[in-house]
C-alpha positions as CSV (number, residue, x, y, z in Angstrom):
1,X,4.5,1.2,-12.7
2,X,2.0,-1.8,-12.1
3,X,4.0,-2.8,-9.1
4,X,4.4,1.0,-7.6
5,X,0.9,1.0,-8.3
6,X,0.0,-2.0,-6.2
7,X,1.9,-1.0,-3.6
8,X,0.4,2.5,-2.8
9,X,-3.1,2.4,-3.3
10,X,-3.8,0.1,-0.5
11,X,-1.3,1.8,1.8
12,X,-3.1,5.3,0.5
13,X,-6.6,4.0,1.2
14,X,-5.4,2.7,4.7
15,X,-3.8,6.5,4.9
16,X,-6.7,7.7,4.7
17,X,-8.9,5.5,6.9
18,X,-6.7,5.9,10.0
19,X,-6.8,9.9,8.8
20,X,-10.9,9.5,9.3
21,X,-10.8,7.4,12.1
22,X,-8.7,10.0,14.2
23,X,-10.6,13.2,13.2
24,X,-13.7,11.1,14.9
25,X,-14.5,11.8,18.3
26,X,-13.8,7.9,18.4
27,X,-10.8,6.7,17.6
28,X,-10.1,3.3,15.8
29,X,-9.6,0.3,18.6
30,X,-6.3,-1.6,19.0
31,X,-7.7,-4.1,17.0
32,X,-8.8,-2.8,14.2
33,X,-5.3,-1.5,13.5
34,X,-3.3,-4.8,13.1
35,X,-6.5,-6.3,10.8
36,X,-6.6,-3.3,8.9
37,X,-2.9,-3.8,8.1
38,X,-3.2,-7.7,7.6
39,X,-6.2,-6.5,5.0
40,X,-4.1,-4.0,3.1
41,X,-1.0,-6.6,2.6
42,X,-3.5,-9.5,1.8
43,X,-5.5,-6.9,-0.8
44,X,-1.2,-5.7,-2.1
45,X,-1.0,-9.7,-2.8
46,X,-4.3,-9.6,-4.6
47,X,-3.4,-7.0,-6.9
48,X,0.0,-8.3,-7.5
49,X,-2.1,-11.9,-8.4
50,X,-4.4,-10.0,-10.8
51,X,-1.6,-7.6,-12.2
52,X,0.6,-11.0,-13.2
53,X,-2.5,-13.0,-14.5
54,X,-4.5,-10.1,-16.5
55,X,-1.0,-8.1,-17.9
56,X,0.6,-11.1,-20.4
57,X,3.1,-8.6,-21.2
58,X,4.3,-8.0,-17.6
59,X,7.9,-6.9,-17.9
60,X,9.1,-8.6,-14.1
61,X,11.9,-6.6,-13.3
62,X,10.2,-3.6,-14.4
63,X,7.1,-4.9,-11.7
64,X,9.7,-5.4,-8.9
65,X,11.5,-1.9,-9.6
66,X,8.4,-0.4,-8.7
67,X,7.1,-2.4,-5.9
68,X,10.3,-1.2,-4.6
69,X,9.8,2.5,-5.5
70,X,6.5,2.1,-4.4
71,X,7.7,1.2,-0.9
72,X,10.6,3.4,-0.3
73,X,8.9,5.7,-1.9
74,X,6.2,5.9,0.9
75,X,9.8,5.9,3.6
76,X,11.1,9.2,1.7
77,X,9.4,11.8,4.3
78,X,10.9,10.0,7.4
79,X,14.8,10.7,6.0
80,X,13.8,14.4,4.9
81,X,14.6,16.8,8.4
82,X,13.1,19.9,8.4
């Protein structure tokens, strides 16, 4: 659950600021989009550091199991046809 959980709170909090940043009247520049992504994966590596060094008993393949579910998880709604 650590690793799901490192996964989708980053990519939820992005989510959420490209949500804000296109209800503005201003929308986000062309930069800020590919910084905002290299921010999320380098804060996803953070977590991941802290998860491993803080949790002594950090089952691994129970961690990778849900990075995985966290990420295919988040893919789910783009296979689902209306």
């Amino acid at each position: 659950m650590a690793g799901g959980l490192c996964v989708v709170v980053p990519n939820a909090l992005f989510a959420l600021c490209l949500l804000r940043s296109f209800s503005k009247k201003k929308p986000m520049s062309a930069v800020m989009l590919p910084l905002g992504e290299l921010l999320k994966i380098f804060v996803i590596c953070v977590l991941f550091a802290l998860t491993a060094k803080f949790y002594t008993e950090l089952n691994w393949p129970a961690m990778i199991a849900g990075i995985f579910a966290g990420v295919f998880g988040q893919l789910i709604p783009f296979f689902i046809k209306h």
